[in-house]
C-alpha positions, 0 to 999 in steps of 0.5 A, spaced: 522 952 754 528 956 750 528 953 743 534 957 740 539 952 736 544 953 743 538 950 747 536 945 742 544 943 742 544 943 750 537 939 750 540 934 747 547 934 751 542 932 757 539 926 754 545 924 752 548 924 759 541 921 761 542 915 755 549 913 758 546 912 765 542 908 763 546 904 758 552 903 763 545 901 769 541 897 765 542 897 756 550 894 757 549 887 760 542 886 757 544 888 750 551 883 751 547 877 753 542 878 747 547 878 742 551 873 745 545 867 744 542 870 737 547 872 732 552 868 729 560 869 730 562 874 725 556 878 728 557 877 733 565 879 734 563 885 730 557 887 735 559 885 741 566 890 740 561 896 739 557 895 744 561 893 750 565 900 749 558 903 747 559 907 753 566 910 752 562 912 744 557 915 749 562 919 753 566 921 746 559 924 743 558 928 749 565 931 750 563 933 742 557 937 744 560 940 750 566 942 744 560 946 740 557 949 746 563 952 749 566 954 741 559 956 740 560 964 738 566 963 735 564 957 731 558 962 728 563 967 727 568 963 723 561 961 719 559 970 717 566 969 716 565 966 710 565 971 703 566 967 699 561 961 698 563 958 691 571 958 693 568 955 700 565 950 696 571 948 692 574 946 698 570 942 701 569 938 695 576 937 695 577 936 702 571 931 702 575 927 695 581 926 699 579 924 707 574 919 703 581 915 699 584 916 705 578 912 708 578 907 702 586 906 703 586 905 710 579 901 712 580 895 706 572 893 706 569 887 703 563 885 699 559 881 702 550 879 702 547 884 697 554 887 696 557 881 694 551 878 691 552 885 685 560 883 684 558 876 683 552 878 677 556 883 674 562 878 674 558 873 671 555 879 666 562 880 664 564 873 663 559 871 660 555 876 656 548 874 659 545 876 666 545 870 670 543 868 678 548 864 683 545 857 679 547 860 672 540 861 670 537 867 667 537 872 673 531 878 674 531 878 681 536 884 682 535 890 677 540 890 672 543 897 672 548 896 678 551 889 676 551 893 668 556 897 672 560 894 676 561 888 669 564 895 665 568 895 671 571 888 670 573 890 663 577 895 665 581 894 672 584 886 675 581 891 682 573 891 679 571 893 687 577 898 687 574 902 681 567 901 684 569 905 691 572 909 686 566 910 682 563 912 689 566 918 691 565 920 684 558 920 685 558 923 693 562 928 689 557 930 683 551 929 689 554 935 692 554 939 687 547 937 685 545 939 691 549 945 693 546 948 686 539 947 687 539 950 696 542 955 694 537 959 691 533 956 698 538 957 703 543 963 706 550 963 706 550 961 713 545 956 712 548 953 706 555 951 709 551 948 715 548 944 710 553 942 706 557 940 711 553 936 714 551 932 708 558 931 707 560 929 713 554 925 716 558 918 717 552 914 714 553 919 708 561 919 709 562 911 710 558 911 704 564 911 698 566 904 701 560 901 699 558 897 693 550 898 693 545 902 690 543 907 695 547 913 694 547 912 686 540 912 687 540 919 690 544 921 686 540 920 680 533 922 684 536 928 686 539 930 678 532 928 676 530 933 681 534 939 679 532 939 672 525 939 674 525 944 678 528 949 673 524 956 672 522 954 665 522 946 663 522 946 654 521 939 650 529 937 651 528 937 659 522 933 659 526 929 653 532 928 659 528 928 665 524 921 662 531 918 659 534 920 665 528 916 670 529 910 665 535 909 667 535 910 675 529 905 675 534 900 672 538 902 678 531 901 683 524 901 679 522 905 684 523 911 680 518 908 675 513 912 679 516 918 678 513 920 672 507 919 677 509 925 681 511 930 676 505 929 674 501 932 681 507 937 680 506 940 673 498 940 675 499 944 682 504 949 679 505 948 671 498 947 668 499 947 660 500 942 657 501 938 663 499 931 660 504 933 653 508 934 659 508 927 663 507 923 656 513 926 654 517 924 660 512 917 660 515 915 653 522 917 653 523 913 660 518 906 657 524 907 651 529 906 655 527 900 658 523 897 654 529 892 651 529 890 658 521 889 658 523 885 651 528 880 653 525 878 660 518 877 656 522 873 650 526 869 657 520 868 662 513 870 659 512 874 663 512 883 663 516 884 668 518 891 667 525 892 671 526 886 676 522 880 680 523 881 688 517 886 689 513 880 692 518 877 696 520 885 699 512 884 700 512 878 704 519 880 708 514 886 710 507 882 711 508 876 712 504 873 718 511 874 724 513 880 720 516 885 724 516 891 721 523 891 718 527 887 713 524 880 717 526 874 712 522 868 714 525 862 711 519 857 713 515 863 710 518 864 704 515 859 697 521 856 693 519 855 685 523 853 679 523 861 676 526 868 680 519 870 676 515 864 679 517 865 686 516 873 686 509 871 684 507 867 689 511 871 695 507 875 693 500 872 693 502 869 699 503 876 703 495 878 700 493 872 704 497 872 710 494 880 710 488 878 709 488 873 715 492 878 720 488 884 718 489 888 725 497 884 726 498 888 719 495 894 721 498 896 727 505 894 724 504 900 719 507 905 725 512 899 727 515 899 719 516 907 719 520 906 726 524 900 723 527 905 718 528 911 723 531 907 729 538 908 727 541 910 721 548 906 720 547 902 714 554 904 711 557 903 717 556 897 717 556 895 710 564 899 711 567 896 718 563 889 719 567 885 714 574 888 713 581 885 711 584 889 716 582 889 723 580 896 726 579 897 733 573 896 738 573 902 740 573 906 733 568 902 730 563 904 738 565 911 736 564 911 729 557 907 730 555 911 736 556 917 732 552 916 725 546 914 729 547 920 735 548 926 729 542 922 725 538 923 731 540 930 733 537 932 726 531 929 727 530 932 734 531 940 730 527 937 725 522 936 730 522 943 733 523 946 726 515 943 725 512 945 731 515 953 731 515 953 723 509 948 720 510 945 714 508 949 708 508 946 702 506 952 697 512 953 693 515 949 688 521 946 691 517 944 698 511 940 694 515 937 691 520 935 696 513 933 699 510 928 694 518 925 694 517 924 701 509 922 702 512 916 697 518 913 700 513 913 706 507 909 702 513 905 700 515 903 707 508 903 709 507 897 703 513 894 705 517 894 709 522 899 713 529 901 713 534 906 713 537 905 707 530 907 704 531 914 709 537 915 704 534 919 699 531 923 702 536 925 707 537 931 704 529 933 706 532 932 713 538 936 714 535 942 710 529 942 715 535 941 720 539 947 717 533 953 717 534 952 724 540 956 725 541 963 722 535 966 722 532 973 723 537 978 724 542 974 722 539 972 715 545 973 711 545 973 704 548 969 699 555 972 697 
């Protein structure tokens, strides 16, 4: 079995042709008649559009691969081509920049769910000065850091959501930067543009912009955290940055707290002295950054509540006893209690118990949640088409569905044979470091639950190990 990337791509061709078979014999009519008895009318429109023209998607994907294939030698021609990788670049950034506003003119998303919920909180911060839930209590549910942005947004435009979707692009604009500057020294040329484009324009990636959530400005700040770590040399300003910088990610997602955790395995394995100098540097600068939030949640709850008040309700969506594996909100489940910190507290307890009760059920959904966050990859998809003013065409919205979850899949397949031909080695800094980021998204899942959102930040992981597949060898050609 040939395993050069031309097979792989032809491999893939195949499996797709075979999907369309069974799609159009036995998934089409079975998928139809589940989505017409489960879901409720806005859903149901939406999916029912997508997968009753799933087939023609299908067909639109394969005549794309059959494009690559036929082009293959003159595509890798127009790659070697390239002299000079930072022009190449700036052109892809602006190129991105503008095929994104035209996206944010042409396809008019609204907030809604989690989206709405941020606008709603930032809203209510903006008028009101205070942090405050739907009832006009209080709030510590959702982190603050999102809410804080989108409240400066209504200070300074009557389009807050307009200025947040712009705000987006500007952060999809500083991720490329961010990573084109840390794999360029890991990467060839060839390889570089491969990675660059493909991070660019995954539609999971691309779709992001148009959506007001905290997944790519979470990437964003994790990978910044990153770049400044893996420098030849950290000096006391670094340590000092990188502790302020993961404060304010975690007011954005409190799973950065744990960061100063994994630097701190990075800096035994690969810099030795003064390692513990070293994480209380950055331990103290972050708990600075957030300790007037640990101050007033105190002063508010009498509680310590470091960030936020949903890591036992994440815990008993992930474990409850009909739990399955993925984002599973069991309303008969779930406690009610007169405080966000209070039901936290029991949603919690609860999961323990319903765990404790269900030890083999629980352990067997471990692999189930990893699966739930690798099944599909469209979350920005449907955050982007499923409520919209203006209506798109079912067919576009099949094709843009199939197509995130089909590239997705298409990495992961060379990330396979990747690791079976190459192994994983974790011997340098940057690939230990990838690996301590990566092994604790995984932990997070197995904990909780999954979901692609919580694949996003390391979705870059995936398309390096996706870009080394190609232009290896002879061809490994140096950066220009």
């Amino acid at each position: 079995m040939k395993t050069n990337p031309k097979s792989l791509l032809k491999y893939f061709l195949y499996l797709n042709i075979i999907f369309l078979l069974i799609y159009i014999l036995f998934l089409k009519n079975y998928l139809l008649e589940k989505i017409e008895l489960t879901q409720e009318e806005p859903d149901y429109i939406f999916y029912f559009g997508i997968f009753n023209n799933l087939e023609i998607a299908i067909i639109s994907f394969s005549i794309f691969l059959i494009v690559i294939l036929i082009l293959w030698d003159k595509i890798k021609k127009l790659i070697i081509s390239v002299t000079n990788i930072n022009k190449f670049f700036i052109y892809l950034l602006i190129g991105v920049t503008f095929l994104k506003i035209l996206l944010l003119t042409f396809v008019q998303t609204l907030p809604f769910s989690d989206a709405d919920l941020y606008v709603n909180l930032a809203k209510r911060l903006y008028e009101t000065g205070s942090y405050l839930n739907n009832s006009g209590d209080y709030s510590v549910y959702f982190p603050v850091g999102y809410p804080f942005i989108l409240s400066i947004f209504f200070r300074v435009s009557l389009d807050p959501v307009l200025v947040g979707k712009i705000f987006n692009i500007i952060i999809f604009s500083g991720t490329l930067i961010i990573l084109y500057n840390l794999f360029k020294s890991k990467l060839n040329k060839n390889q570089l543009i491969i990675f660059l484009i493909t991070f660019a324009f995954l539609p999971n990636n691309f779709f992001s912009s148009n959506v007001l959530m905290t997944d790519y400005l979470f990437l964003f700040m994790a990978w910044l955290i990153f770049f400044i770590v893996l420098r030849e040399k950290i000096k006391f300003p670094h340590l000092i940055i990188i502790g302020i910088l993961i404060g304010l990610t975690a007011y954005i997602r409190p799973l950065a707290l744990a960061f100063p955790l994994l630097f701190l395995l990075y800096f035994i394995k690969f810099d030795k002295k003064s390692v513990i100098l070293k994480f209380g540097v950055i331990a103290i600068f972050m708990l600075l950054v957030i300790l007037p939030w640990i101050l007033r949640n105190y002063n508010l709850f009498d509680s310590i509540i470091v960030v936020s008040a949903n890591t036992g309700t994440n815990f008993l969506i992930g474990n409850h006893v009909n739990a399955n594996g993925g984002y599973n909100f069991d309303t008969a489940s779930f406690p009610s209690a007169k405080t966000e910190v209070a039901e936290d507290k029991i949603a919690f307890q609860k999961g323990l118990d319903d765990i404790w009760n269900n030890p083999v059920k629980s352990i067997l959904r471990t692999p189930v949640k990893i699966f739930r966050a690798y099944y599909r990859f469209d979350s920005s998809f449907i955050w982007t088409f499923k409520k919209t003013n203006n209506q798109i065409p079912d067919i576009i919205l099949s094709i843009f569905f199939y197509f995130s979850n089909a590239l997705f899949f298409l990495i992961l397949f060379f990330n396979f044979f990747y690791v079976l031909k190459k192994g994983i080695k974790i011997n340098s800094k940057f690939n230990y470091l990838m690996a301590l980021f990566y092994g604790y998204t995984l932990l997070l899942m197995i904990v909780f639950f999954g979901s692609d959102r919580f694949i996003i930040p390391v979705i870059p992981i995936h398309i390096f190990l996706f870009t080394k597949y190609f232009f290896n060898g002879k061809e490994n050609y140096e950066l220009a």
